[in-house]
N, C-alpha and C positions, 0 to 999 in steps of 0.2 A: 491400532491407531491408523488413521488414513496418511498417507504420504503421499496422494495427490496434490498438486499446486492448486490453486484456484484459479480461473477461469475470469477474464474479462467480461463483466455485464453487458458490454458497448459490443464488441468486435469477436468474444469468445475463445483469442487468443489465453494462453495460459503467462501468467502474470511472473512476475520475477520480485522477490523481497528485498529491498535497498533499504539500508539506514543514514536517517540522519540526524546528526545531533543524540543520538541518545533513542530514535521511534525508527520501529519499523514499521515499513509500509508497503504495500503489494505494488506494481509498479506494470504495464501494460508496454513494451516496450514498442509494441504497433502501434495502436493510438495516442500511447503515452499517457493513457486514463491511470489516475491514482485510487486505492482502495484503502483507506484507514478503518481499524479497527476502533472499538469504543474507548475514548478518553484518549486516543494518538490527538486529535485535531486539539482541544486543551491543550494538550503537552507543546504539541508546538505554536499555537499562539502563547504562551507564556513564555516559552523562547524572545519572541517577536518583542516584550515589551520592555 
């Protein structure tokens, strides 16, 4: 299994995973770019409604 982080698309900084609500999400703490996984952005607009 790989145990590297992922890597910011934007800036290439390595990203940090924060939850909220219930979704984790990759989180870029230099540019503050967010990375959601398939079916997180669903999850939290359905929070929203």
């Amino acid at each position: 299994m790989d145990s590297k982080k992922p890597r910011c698309p934007k800036c290439s900084t390595e990203m940090s995973k924060i939850t909220r609500h219930g979704v984790t999400i990759d989180k870029c703490m230099k540019c503050k770019g967010l990375w959601l996984d398939k079916g997180e952005m669903e999850k939290l607009l359905k929070l929203g409604k």
